[in-house]
FIMI-96765 format. One line per field, with one value per atom (N, C-alpha, C, O): residue number from 0; x, y, z; atom name. Coordinates in Angstrom, 2 decimals. Each point is the difference from the previous one (the first is absolute). Layout:
<atoms>
resi (NUM_...)
X (X_...)
Y (Y_...)
Z (Z_...)
name (CA_...)
</atoms>
This chain:
<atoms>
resi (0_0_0_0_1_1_1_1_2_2_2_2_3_3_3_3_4_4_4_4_5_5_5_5_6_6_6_6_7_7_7_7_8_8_8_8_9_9_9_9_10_10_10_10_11_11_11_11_12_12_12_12_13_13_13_13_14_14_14_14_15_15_15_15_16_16_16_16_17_17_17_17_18_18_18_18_19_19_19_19_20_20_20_20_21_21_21_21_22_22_22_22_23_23_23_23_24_24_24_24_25_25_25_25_26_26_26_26_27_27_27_27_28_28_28_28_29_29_29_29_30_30_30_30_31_31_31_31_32_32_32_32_33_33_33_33_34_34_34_34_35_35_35_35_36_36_36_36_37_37_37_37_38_38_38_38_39_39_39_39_40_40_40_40_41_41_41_41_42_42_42_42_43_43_43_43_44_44_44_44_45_45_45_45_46_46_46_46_47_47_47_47_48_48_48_48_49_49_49_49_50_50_50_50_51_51_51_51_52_52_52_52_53_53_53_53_54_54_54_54_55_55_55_55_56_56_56_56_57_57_57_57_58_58_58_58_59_59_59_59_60_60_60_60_61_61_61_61_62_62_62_62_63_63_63_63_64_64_64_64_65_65_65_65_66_66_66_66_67_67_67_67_68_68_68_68_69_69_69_69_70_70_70_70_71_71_71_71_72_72_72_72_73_73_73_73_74_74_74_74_75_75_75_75_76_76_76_76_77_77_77_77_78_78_78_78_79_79_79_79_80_80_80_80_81_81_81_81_82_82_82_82_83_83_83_83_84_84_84_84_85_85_85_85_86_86_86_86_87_87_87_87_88_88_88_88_89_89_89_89_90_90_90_90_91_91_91_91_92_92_92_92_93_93_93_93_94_94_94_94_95_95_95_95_96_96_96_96_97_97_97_97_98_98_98_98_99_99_99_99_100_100_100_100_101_101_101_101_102_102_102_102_103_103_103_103_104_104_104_104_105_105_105_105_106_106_106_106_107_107_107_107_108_108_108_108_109_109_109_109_110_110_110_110_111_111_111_111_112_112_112_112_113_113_113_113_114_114_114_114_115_115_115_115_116_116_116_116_117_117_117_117_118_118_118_118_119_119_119_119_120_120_120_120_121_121_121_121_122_122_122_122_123_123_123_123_124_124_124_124_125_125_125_125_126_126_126_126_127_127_127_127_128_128_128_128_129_129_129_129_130_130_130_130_131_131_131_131_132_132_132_132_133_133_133_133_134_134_134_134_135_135_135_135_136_136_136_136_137_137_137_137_138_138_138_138_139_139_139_139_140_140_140_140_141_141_141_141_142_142_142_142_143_143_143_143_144_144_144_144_145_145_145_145_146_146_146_146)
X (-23.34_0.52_0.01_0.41_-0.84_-0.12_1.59_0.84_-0.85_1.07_0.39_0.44_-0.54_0.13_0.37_1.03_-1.70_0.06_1.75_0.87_-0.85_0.90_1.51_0.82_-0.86_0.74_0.42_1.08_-2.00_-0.09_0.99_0.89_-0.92_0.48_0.89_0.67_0.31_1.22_0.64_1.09_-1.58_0.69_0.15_0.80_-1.46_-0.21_1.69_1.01_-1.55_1.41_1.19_0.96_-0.70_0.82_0.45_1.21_-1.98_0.75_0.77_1.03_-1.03_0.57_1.69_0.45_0.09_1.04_0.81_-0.56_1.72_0.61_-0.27_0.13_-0.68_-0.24_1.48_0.38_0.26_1.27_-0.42_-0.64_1.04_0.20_1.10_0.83_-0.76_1.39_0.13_-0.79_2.24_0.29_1.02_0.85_-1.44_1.41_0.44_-0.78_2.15_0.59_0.80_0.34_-0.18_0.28_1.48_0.16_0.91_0.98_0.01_-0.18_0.34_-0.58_1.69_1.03_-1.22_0.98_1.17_-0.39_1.61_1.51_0.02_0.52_-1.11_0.02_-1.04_-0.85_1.13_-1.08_-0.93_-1.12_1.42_-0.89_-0.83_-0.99_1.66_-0.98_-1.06_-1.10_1.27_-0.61_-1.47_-1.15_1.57_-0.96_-1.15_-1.15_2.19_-0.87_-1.23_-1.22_1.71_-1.06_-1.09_-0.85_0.83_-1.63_-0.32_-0.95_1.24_-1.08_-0.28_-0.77_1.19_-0.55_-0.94_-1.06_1.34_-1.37_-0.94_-1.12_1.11_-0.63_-1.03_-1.08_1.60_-0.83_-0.40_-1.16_2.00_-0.63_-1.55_-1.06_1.10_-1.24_-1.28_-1.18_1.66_-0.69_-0.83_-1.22_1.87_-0.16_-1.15_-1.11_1.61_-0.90_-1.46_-0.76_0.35_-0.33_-1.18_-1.16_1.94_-0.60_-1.05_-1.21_2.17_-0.89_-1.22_-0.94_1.17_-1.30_-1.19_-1.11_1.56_-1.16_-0.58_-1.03_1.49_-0.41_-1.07_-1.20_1.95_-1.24_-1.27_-1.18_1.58_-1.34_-0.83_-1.13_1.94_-0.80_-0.87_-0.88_1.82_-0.65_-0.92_-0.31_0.25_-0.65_-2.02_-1.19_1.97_-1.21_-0.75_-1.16_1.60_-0.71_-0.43_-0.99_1.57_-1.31_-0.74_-1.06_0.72_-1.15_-0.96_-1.14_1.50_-0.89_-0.71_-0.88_1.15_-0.10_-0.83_-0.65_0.47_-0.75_-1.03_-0.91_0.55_-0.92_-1.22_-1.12_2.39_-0.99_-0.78_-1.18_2.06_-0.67_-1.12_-0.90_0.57_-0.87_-1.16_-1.08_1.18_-0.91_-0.36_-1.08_1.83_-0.28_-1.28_-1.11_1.13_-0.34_-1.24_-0.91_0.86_-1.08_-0.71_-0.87_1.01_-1.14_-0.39_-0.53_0.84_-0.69_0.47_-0.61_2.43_-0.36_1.15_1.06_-1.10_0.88_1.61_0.72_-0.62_1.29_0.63_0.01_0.49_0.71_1.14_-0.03_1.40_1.17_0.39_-0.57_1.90_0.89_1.15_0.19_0.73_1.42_1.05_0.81_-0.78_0.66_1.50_0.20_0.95_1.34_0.81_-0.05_0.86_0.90_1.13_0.91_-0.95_0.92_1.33_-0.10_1.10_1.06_1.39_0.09_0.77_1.10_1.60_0.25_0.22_1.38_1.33_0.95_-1.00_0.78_1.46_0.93_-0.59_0.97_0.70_1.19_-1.77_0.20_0.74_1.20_-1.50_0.66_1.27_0.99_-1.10_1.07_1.30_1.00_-1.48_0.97_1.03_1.20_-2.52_0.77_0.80_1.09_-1.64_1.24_1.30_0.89_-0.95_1.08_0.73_0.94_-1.05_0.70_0.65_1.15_-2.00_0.61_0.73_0.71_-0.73_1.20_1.10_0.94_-1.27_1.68_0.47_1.17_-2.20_0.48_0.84_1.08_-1.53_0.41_1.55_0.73_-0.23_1.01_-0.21_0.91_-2.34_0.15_-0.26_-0.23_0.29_0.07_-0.97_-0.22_-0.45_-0.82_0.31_0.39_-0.69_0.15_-2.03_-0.83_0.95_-0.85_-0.13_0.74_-1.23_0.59_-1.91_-0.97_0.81_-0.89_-0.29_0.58_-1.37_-0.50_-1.40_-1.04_1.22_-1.30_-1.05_0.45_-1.76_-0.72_-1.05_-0.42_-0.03_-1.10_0.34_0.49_-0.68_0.09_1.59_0.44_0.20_1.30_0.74_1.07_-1.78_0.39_-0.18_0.57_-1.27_0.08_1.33_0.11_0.59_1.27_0.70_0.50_0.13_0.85_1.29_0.69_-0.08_1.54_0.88_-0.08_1.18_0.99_0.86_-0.21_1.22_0.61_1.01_0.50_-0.27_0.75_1.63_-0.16_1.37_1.08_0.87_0.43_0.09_1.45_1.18_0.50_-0.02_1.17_1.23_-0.16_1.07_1.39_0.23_-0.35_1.34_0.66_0.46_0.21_-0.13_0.77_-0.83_0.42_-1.69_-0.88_0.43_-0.16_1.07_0.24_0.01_0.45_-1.09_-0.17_1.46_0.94_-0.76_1.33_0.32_-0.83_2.23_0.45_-0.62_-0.62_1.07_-0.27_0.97_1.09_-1.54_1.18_1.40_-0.28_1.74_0.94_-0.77_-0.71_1.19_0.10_0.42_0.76_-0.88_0.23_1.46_0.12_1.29_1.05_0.02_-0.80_1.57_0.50_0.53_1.03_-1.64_0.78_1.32_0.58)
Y (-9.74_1.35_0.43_-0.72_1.79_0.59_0.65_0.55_-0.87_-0.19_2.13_0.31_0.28_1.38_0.17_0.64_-1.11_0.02_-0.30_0.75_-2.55_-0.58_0.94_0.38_-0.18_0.87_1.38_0.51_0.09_1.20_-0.44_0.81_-1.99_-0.59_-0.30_0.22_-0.74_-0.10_0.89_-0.01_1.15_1.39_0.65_0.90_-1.30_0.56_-0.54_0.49_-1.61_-0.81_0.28_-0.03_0.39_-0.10_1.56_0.23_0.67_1.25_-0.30_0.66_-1.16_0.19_-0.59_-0.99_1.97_-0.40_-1.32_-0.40_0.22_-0.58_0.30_1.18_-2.33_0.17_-0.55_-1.18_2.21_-1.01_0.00_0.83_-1.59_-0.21_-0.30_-0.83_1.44_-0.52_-0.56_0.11_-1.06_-1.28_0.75_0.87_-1.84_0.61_-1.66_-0.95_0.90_-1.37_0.89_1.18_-2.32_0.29_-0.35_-1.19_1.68_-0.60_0.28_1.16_-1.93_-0.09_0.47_-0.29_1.24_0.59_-1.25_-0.88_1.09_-0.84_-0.45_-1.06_1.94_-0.08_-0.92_-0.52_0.30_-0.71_1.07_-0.41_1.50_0.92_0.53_0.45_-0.47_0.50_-0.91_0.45_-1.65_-1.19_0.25_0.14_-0.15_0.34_1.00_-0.15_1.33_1.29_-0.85_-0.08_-0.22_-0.62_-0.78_-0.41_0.19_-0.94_1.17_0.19_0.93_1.66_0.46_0.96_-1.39_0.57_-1.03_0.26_-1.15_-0.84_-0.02_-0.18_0.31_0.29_0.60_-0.54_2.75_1.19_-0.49_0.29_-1.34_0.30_-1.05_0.36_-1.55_-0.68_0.83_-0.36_1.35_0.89_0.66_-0.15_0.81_1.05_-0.70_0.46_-1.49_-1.01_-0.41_-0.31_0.28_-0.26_0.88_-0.25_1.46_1.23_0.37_-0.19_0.71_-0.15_-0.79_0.33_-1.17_-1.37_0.10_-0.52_1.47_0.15_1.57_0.41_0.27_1.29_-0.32_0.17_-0.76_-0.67_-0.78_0.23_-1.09_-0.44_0.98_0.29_0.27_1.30_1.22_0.82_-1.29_1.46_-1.26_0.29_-1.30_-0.92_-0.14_0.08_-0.32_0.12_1.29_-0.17_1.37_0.81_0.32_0.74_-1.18_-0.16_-0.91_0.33_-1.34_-0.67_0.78_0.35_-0.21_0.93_1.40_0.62_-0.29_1.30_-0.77_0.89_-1.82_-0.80_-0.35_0.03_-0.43_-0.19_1.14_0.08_0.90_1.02_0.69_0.35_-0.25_0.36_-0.60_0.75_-2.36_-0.85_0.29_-0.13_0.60_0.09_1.63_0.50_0.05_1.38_-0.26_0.44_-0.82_-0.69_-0.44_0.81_-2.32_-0.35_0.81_-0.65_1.78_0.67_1.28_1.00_-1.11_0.75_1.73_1.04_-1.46_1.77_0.38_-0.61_1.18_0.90_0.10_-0.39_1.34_0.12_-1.03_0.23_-1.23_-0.91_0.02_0.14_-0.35_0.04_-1.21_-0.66_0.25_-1.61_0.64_0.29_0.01_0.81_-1.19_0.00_-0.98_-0.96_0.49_0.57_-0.86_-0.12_-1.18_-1.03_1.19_-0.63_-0.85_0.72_-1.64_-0.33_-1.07_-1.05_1.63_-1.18_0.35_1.02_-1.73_-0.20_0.86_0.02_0.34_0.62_-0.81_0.50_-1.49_-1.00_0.42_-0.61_1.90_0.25_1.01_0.26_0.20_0.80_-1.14_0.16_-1.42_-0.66_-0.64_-0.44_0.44_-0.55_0.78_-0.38_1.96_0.38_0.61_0.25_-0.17_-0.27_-0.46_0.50_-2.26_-1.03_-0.17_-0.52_1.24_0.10_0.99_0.09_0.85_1.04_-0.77_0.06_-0.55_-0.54_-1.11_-0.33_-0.46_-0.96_0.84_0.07_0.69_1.03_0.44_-0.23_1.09_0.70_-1.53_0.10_-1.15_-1.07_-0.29_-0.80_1.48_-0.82_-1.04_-0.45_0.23_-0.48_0.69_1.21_-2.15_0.86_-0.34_-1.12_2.30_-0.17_0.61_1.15_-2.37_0.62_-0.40_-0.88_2.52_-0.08_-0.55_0.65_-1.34_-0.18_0.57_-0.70_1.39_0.06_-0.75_0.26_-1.08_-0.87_0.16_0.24_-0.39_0.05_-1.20_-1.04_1.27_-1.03_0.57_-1.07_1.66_0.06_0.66_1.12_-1.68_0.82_0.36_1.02_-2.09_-0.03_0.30_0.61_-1.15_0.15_1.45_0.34_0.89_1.01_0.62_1.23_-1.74_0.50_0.16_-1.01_2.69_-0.54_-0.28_-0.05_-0.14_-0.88_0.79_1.22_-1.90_1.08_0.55_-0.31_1.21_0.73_-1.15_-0.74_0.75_-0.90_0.92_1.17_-1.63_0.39_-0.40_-1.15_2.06_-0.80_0.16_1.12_-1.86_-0.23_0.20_-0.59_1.27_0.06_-1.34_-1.11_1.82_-1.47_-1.04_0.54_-1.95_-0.41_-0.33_-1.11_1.33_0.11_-0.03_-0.91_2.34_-0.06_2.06_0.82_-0.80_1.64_0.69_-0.56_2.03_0.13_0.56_0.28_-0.26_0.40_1.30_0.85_-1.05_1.45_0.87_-0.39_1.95_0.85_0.18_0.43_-0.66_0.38_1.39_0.95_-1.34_1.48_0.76_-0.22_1.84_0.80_-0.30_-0.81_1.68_0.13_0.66_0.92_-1.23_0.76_0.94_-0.02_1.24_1.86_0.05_1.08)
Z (-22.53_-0.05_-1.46_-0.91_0.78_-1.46_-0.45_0.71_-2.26_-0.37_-0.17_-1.10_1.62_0.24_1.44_0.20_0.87_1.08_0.39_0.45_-0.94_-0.25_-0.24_0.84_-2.43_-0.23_0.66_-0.27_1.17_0.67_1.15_0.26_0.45_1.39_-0.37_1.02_-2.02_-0.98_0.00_0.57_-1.24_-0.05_1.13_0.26_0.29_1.73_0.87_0.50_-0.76_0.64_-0.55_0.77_-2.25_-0.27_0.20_-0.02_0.18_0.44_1.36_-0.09_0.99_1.33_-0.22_-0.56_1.18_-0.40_1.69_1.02_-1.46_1.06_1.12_0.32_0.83_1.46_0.73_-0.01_0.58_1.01_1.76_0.65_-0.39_1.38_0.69_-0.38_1.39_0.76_1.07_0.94_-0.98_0.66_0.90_-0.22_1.77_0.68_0.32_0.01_0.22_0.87_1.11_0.02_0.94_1.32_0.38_-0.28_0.77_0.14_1.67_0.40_0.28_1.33_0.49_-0.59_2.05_0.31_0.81_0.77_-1.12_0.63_1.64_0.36_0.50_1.06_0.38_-0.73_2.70_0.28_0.84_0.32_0.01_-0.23_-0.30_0.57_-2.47_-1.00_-0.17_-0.34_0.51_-0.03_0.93_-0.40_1.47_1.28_-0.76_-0.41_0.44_-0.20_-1.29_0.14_-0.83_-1.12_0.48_-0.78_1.90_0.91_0.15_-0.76_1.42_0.04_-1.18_0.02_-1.31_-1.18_-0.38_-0.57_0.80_-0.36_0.99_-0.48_1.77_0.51_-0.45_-0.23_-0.07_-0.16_-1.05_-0.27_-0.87_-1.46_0.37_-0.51_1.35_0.03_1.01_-0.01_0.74_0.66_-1.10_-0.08_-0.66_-1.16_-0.96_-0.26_-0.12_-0.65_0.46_-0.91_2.00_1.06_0.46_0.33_-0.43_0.36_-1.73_-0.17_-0.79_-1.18_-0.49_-0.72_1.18_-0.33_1.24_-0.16_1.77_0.78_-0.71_0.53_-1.41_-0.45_-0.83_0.19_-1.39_-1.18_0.87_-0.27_1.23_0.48_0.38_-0.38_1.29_0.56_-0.68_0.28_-1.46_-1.13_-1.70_-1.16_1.78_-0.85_1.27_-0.32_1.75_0.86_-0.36_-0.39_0.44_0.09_-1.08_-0.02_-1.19_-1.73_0.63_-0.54_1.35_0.19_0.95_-0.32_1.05_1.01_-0.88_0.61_-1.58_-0.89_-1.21_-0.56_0.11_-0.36_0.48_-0.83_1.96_1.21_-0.39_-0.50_1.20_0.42_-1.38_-0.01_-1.05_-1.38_-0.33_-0.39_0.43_-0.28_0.66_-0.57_1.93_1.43_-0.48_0.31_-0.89_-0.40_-1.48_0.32_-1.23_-1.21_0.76_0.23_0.26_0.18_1.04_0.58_-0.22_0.80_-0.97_0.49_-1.94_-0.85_-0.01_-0.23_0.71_-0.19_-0.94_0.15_-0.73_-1.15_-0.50_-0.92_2.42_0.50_0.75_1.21_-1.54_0.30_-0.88_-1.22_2.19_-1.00_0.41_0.86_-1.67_0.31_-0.38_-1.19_2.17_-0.05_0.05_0.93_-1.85_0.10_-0.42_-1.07_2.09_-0.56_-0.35_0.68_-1.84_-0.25_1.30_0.39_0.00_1.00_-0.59_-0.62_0.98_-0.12_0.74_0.69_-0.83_0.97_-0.79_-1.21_1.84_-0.47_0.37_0.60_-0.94_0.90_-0.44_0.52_-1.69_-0.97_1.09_-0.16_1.04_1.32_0.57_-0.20_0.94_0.96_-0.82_0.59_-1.83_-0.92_0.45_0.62_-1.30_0.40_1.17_0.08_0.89_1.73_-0.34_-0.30_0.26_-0.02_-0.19_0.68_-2.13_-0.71_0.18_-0.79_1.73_0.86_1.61_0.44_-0.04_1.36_-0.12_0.96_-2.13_-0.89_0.01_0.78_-1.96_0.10_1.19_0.29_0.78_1.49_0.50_0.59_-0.82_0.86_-0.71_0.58_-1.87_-0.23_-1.36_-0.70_0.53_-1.32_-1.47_-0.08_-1.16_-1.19_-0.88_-0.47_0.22_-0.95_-1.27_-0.21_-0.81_-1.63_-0.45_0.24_-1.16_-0.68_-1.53_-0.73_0.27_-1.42_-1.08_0.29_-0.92_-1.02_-1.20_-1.06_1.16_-1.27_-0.55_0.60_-1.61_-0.94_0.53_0.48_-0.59_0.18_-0.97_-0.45_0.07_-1.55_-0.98_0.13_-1.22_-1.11_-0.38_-0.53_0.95_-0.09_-1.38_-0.04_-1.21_-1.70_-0.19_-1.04_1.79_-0.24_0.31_-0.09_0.33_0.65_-0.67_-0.50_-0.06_-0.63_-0.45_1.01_-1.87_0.08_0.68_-0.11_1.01_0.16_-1.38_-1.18_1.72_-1.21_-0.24_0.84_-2.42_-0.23_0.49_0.35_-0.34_0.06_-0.82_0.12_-1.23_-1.08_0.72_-0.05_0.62_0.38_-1.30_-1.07_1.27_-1.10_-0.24_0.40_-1.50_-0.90_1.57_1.09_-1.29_0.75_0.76_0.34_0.39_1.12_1.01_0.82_-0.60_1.54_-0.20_-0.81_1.82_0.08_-0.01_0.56_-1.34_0.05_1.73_0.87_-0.81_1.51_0.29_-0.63_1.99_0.66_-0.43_-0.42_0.54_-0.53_0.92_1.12_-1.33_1.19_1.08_-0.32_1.52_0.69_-0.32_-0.94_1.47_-0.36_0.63_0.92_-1.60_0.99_1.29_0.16_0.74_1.53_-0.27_-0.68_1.17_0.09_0.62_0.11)
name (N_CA_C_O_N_CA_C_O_N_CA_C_O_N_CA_C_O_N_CA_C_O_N_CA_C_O_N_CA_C_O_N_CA_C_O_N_CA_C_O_N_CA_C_O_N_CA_C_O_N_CA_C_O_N_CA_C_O_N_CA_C_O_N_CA_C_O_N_CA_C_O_N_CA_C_O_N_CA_C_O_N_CA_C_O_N_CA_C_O_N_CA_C_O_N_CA_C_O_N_CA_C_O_N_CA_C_O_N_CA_C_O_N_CA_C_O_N_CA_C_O_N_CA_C_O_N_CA_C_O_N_CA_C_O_N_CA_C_O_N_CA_C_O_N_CA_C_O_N_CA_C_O_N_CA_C_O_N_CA_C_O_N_CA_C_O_N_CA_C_O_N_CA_C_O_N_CA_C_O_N_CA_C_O_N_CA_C_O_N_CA_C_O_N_CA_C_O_N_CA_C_O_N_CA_C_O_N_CA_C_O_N_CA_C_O_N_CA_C_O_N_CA_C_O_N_CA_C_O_N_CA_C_O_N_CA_C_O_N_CA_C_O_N_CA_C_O_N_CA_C_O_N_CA_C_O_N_CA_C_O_N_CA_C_O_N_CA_C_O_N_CA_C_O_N_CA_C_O_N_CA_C_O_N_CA_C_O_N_CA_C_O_N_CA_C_O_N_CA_C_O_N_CA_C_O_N_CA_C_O_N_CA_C_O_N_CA_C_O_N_CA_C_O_N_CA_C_O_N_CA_C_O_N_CA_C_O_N_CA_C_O_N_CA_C_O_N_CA_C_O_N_CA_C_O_N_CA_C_O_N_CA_C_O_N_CA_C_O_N_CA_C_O_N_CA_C_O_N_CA_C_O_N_CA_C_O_N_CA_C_O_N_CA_C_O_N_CA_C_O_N_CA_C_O_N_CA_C_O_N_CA_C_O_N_CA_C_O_N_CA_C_O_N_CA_C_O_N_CA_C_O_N_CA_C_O_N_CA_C_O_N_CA_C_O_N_CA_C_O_N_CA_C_O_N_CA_C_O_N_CA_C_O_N_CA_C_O_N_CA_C_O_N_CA_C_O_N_CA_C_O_N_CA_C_O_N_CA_C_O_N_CA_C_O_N_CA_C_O_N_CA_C_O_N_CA_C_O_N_CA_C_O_N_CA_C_O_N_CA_C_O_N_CA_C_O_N_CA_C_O_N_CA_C_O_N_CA_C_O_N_CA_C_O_N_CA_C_O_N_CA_C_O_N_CA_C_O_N_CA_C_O_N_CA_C_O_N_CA_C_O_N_CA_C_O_N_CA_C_O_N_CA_C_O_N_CA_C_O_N_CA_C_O_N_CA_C_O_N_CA_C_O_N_CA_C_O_N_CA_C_O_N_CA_C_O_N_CA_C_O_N_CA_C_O_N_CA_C_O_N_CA_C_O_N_CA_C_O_N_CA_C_O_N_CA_C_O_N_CA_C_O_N_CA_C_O_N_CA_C_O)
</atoms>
């Protein structure tokens, strides 16, 4: 790699700032109910899953078949031949968040938490805080008096 190139892909990288992503945990609902209800959410969510991955095939088959016919178009020498190939992939961020709705409908709790995962040193510092003499914040002000 040429030492420009190099440097170009450096500066490149180093513009992007912080990537976060977010974490959920599950606090599964008290009852034995809520409990239950949670086999129908896994259920739809492995349905969902399920279902996404027969789409991409389906929309991965039919770039092959569109391939086919382009080639068969090509080798018979004629012009106008197109290849309308699409992009295929899965939204599985859809069945995620079903899930995490029919968790809660069921009674359980979901926390989201946001964390950094790239480019984390771009971040930057929180605000510092001077605390008063003493390091303890001063009181709250009395109430107002009763009319």
């Amino acid at each position: 790699m040429s030492g420009g190139l190099l440097l170009g892909v450096t500066l490149g990288l180093a513009a992007c700032g912080p990537i976060y992503e977010t974490r959920y945990s599950f606090t599964p609902p008290p009852t034995p109910e809520g409990r239950v209800c949670l086999l129908q959410c896994d259920q739809i969510r492995l349905q969902c899953l399920q279902f996404e991955d027969m789409q991409k095939e389906n929309c991965e088959q039919q770039n092959r078949w569109e391939r086919e016919r382009y080639e068969r178009c090509k080798n018979a020498g004629r012009k106008d031949c197109r290849y309308p190939s699409t992009y295929c992939s899965t939204n599985y961020d859809r069945c995620e968040e079903q899930y995490r709705i029919c968790f809660q409908t069921c009674g359980g709790r979901v926390d989201a938490t946001t964390v950094c995962v790239a480019n984390c040193e771009q971040i930057p510092p929180p605000p510092v805080v001077v605390q008063p003499q003493g390091g303890y914040p001063p009181p709250p002000p009395p109430p107002p008096p009763a009319p």
